[in-house]
C-alpha positions as CSV (number, residue, x, y, z in Angstrom):
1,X,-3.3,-72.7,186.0
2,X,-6.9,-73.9,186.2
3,X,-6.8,-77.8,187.2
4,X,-9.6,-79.9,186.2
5,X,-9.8,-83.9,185.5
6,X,-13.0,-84.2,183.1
7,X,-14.5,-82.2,180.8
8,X,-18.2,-82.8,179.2
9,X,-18.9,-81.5,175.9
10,X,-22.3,-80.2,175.3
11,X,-24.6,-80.6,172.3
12,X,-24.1,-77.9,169.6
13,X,-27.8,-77.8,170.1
14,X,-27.7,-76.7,173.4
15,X,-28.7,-73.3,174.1
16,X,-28.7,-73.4,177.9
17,X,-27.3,-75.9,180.6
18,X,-27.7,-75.8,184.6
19,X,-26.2,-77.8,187.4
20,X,-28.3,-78.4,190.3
21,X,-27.2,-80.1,193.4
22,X,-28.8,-83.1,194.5
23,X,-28.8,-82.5,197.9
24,X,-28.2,-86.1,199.3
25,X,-25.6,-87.1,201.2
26,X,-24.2,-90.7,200.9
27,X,-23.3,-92.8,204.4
28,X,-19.7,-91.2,204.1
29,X,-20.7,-87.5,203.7
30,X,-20.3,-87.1,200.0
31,X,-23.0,-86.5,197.6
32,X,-22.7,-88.7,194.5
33,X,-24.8,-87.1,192.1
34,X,-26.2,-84.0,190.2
35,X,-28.8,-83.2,187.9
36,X,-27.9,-81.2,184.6
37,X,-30.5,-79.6,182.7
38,X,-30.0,-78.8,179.3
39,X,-32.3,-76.3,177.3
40,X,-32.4,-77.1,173.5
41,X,-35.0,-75.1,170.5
42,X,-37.5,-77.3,171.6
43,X,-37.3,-79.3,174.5
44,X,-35.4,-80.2,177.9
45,X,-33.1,-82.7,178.6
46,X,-32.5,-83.8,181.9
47,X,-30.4,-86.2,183.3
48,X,-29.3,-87.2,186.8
49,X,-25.1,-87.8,186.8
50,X,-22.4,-88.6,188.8
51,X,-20.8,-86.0,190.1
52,X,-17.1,-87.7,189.9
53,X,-17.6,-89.1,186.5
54,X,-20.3,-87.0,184.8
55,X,-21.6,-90.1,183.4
56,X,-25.2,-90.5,183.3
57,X,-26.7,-92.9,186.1
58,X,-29.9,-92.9,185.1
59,X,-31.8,-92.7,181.9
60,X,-32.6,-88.8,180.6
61,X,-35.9,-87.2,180.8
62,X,-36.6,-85.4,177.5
63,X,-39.7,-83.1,178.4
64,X,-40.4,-81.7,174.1
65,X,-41.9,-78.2,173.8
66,X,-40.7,-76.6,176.8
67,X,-38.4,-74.0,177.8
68,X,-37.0,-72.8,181.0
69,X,-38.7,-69.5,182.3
70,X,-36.6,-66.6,180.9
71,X,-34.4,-64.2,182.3
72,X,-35.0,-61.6,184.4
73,X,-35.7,-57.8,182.5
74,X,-36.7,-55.9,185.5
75,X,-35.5,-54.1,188.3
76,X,-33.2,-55.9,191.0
77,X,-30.1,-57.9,190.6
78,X,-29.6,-59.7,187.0
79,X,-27.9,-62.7,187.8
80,X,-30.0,-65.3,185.4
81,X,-27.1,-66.7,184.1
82,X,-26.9,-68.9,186.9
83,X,-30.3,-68.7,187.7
84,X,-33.0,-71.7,187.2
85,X,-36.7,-72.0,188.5
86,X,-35.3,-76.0,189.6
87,X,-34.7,-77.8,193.3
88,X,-34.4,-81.1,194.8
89,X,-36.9,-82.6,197.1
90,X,-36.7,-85.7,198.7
91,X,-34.4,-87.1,195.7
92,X,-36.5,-85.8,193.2
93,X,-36.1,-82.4,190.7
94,X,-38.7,-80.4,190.6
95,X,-38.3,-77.6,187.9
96,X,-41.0,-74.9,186.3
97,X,-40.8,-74.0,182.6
98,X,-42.8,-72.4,179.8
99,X,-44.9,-74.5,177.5
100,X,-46.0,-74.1,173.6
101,X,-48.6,-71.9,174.8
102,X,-46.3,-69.5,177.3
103,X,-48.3,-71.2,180.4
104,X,-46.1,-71.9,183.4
105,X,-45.7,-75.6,184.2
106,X,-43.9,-77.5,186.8
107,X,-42.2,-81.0,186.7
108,X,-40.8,-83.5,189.1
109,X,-38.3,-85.9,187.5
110,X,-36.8,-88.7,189.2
């Protein structure tokens, strides 16, 4: 039996989601929050969350007209199912993505 206490129902719209760590520790060793990114037809939506509750803790970032980088197709190991061009620095996501016109951007959110 798989044992879980919250569940958070995505968006039918939602093509693509990815948790990423924040990386901070509080004062008693426990980090508080996450970032989920969410990858719709034509945008991202990113929002910063608690990890306990999964409620949001700030307001979203919508970034319209972008799209995560895609999968992998070549040689090597083809785990981009789990895989996401996104870290936190200092508190902050940075993530890379494709815009309207296939150039490679990057964005720090927070």
């Amino acid at each position: 039996m798989i044992g879980y206490s919250i569940v958070l129902s995505f968006d039918p719209l939602v093509t693509r989601a990815h948790v990423i760590t924040a990386g901070e520790q509080e004062q008693d060793g426990l980090q508080r929050t996450c970032w989920l990114i969410e990858e719709l037809e034509h945008m991202l939506r990113i929002s910063k969350r608690d990890v306990f509750t999964l409620k949001e803790v700030d307001t979203p970032v919508l970034i319209p007209h972008v799209h995560l980088v895609e999968p992998q197709l070549g040689a090597g190991p083809l785990d981009w199912p789990t895989e996401v061009d996104a870290c936190v620095y200092q508190g902050k996501l940075l993530i890379s993505g494709v815009d309207e016109n296939q150039h490679l951007v990057l964005y720090q959110v927070g």
